[in-house]
N, C-alpha and C positions, 0 to 999 in steps of 0.2 A: 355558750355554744348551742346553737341549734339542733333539730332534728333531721333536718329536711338537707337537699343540695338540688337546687334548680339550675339548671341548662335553659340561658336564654339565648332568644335568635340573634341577630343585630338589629338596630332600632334604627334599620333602612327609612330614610326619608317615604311617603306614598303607601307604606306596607304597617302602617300599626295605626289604630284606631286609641286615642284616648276617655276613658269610661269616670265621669264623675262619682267619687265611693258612694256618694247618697243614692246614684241610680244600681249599683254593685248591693246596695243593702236594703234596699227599697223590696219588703216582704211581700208586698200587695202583687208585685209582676210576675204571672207567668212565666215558667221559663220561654215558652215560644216567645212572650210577648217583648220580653228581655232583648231575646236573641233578637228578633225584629227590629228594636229599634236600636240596638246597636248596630244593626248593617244600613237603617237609613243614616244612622250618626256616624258610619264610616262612608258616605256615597258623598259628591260633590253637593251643595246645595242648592246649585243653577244647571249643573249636567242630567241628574238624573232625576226622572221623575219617580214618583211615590207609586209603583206601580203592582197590581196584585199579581198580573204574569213574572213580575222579575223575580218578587220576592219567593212566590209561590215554590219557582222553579229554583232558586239559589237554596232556600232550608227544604226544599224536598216535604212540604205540608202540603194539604189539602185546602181547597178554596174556604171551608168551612172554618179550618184551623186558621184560615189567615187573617179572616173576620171574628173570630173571638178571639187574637190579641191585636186585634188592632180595637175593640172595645173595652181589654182589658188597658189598653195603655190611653184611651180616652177617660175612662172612669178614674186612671190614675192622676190623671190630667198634666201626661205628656205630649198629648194628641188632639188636636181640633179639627173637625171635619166643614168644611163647609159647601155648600151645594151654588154655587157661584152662576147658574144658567135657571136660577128658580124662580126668577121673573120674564125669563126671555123666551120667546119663540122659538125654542130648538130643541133638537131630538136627541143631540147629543150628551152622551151624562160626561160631564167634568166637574170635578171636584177643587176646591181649594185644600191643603189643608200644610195646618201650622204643628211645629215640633219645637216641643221647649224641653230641653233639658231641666229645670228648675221643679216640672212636675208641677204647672202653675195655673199651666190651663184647664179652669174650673168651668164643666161642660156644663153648668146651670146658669153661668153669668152671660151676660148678651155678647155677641158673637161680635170679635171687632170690624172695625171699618177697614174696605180695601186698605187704604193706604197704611195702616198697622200692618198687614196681612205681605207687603208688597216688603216689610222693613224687618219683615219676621224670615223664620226658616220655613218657607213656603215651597211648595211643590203639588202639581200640578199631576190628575192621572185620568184619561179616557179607560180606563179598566178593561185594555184589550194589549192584544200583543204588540206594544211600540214597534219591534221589524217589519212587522208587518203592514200598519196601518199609516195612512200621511196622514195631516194634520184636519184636513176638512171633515164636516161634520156626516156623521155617520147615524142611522135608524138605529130605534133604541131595540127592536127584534132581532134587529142585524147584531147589533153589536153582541146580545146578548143569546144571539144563535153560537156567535164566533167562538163565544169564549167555552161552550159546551164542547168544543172540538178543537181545542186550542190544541191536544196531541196532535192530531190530523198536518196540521198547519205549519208542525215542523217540515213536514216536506215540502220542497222548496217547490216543484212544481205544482202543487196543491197553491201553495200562498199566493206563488206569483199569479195565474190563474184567478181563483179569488179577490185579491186587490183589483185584478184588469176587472172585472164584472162591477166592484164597487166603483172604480173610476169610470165606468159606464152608468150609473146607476141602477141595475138591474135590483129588480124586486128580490124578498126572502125567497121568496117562494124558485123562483130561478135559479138561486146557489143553491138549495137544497135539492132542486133536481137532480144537478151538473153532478154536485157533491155523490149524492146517490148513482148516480150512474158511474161515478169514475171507480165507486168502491164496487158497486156489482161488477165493472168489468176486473180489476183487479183477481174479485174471487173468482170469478168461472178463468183467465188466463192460471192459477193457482190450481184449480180442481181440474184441469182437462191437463194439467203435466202427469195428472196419476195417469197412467194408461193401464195397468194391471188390477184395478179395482173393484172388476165383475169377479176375480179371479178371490178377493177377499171381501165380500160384503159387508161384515160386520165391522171390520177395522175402516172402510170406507166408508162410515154413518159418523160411525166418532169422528174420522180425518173433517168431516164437511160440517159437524157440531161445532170442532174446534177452529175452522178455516172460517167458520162465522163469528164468532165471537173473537177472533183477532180482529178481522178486518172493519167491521161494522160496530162492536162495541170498544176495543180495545182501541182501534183508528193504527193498530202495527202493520204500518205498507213492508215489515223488513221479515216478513216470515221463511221460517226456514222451513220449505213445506216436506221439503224431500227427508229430510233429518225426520220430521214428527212422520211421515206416510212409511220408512223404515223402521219404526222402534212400533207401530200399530201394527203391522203385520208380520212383522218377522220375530215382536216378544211378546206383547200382550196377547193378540191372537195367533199366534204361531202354531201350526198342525203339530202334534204330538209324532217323534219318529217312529213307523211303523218298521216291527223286523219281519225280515225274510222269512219265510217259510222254514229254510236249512237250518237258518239260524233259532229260532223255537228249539225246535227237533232237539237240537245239538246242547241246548243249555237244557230239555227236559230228561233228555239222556244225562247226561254230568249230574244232574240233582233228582235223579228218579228216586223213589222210596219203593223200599223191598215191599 
C-alpha cells in the first residue's frame, strides 16, 4: 500500500500533453527550459509557430529567460536553430527550427538539409507578435523596435494603427513619432482630469512621476488615475486636522495641572 492518493482529471482527448520519462529525468534541463518545451510538445506542429511573444506571454518570463532556455534545450540537444534567410536578400529574421524529443540534436554536427528540416518537427518564428503582424517581410529596426513595446501593442487601437503604417511602408522613425505623440497625448488627457492640483502641490509631482512611468515606460494605457490622485492627497500628503480654538481651551481645562 502506498503513501500517497492522487486525484486525476479525465484524459479528455486535446487536454493532456504526453512527456517521454527520459525528458521528466533529463538533469541537464532547466526547469524554465523544461517547461518550454513541454508547451511546444503540447502546441500543433503545423498550427503553431515557435514563437518568443507566445511563449513569453503563456510562462509569464522575460525575453531574457526565454533565450537562456531556449539555449539550454539547444545545448541539450532538443533544439536546432537555423537561420534559413542567411544567404537571401532580406531584412526579415525568420528562423527554422527543429525539436526532437530524443535530445539528439547535437548543435556541433552540420545543420541538416531543408528537406530533413521539412520532415522534422519544424516551426517557423518572425519573433514578433503573430496578431499582429501579416506575413510580408518586415525591417529588421522595425521589428525589433516592436518587440521593445510589445506591452503597448496589446491595445488594440495601438496595433491596428501600427500594422496600417507597416502596410503603408512608413519609416521607424515615423512609428516612433505617432507612437510618441499618442502616448504624450494620453498623459496630458490623464494629468488635466486633476483639476484640484494647485490645491496640493506635492502630491501633484508624485501623481505626474507616476503618470510617467505608467504610460511611457510601463506602456499601461488602463490607469486608474483618479484612485492614485485620491490616496496622494487625501493619505500620504493629507493636511494634519487642525482644532478649534474652544476645542484646545476645553481639553487644556479637562488636563490642567495644579
Amino acid at each position: 500500500m502506498t503513501n500517497k492518493t492522487v486525484i486525476r482529471k479525465e484524459n479528455l482527448s486535446g487536454q493532456f500533453t504526453t512527456i517521454h520519462n527520459s525528458i521528466l529525468l533529463d538533469k541537464r534541463l532547466t526547469p524554465i527550459a523544461f517547461r518550454l518545451l513541454t508547451m511546444i510538445l503540447s502546441d500543433s506542429d503545423t498550427k503553431f509557430n515557435l514563437s518568443q511573444t507566445l511563449y513569453v506571454n503563456r510562462l509569464g518570463i522575460t525575453k531574457q529567460t526565454f533565450f537562456d532556455a531556449l539555449g539550454n534545450l539547444e545545448e541539450c540537444g532538443y533544439l536546432r536553430k537555423v537561420d534559413i534567410n542567411r544567404d537571401k536578400p532580406t531584412k526579415k529574421i525568420v528562423y527554422h527550427y527543429t525539436v526532437s524529443e530524443f535530445g539528439n540534436l547535437n548543435p556541433k554536427e552540420p545543420e541538416p538539409e531543408l528537406s530533413v528540416l521539412e520532415n522534422a518537427v519544424v516551426q517557423e518564428s518572425a519573433e514578433i507578435k503573430e496578431t499582429l503582424l501579416p506575413e510580408e517581410e518586415i525591417a529588421t529596426d522595425v521589428n525589433e523596435y516592436l518587440l521593445s513595446i510589445v506591452n503597448l501593442l496589446e491595445n488594440a487601437e495601438v496595433a491596428d494603427f501600427i500594422l496600417n503604417m507597416i502596410e503603408k511602408e512608413s519609416t521607424l522613425g515615423e512609428i516612433k513619432k505617432w507612437v510618441k505623440k499618442y502616448l504624450t497625448d494620453k498623459y496630458n488627457q490623464e494629468l488635466n482630469s486633476i483639476s484640484d492640483n494647485k490645491e496640493h502641490p506635492k502630491a501633484f509631482n508624485d501623481f505626474k512621476i507616476w503618470l510617467k512611468s505608467e504610460i511611457f515606460e510601463k506602456y499601461n494605457l488602463e490607469v486608474n488615475a483618479s484612485n492614485k490622485w485620491f490616496r496622494l492627497k487625501n493619505i500620504k500628503y493629507a493636511k494634519p486636522y487642525e482644532t478649534d480654538y474652544e476645542t484646545k481651551m476645553g481639553d487644556y481645562y479637562e488636563s490642567a495641572k495644579d
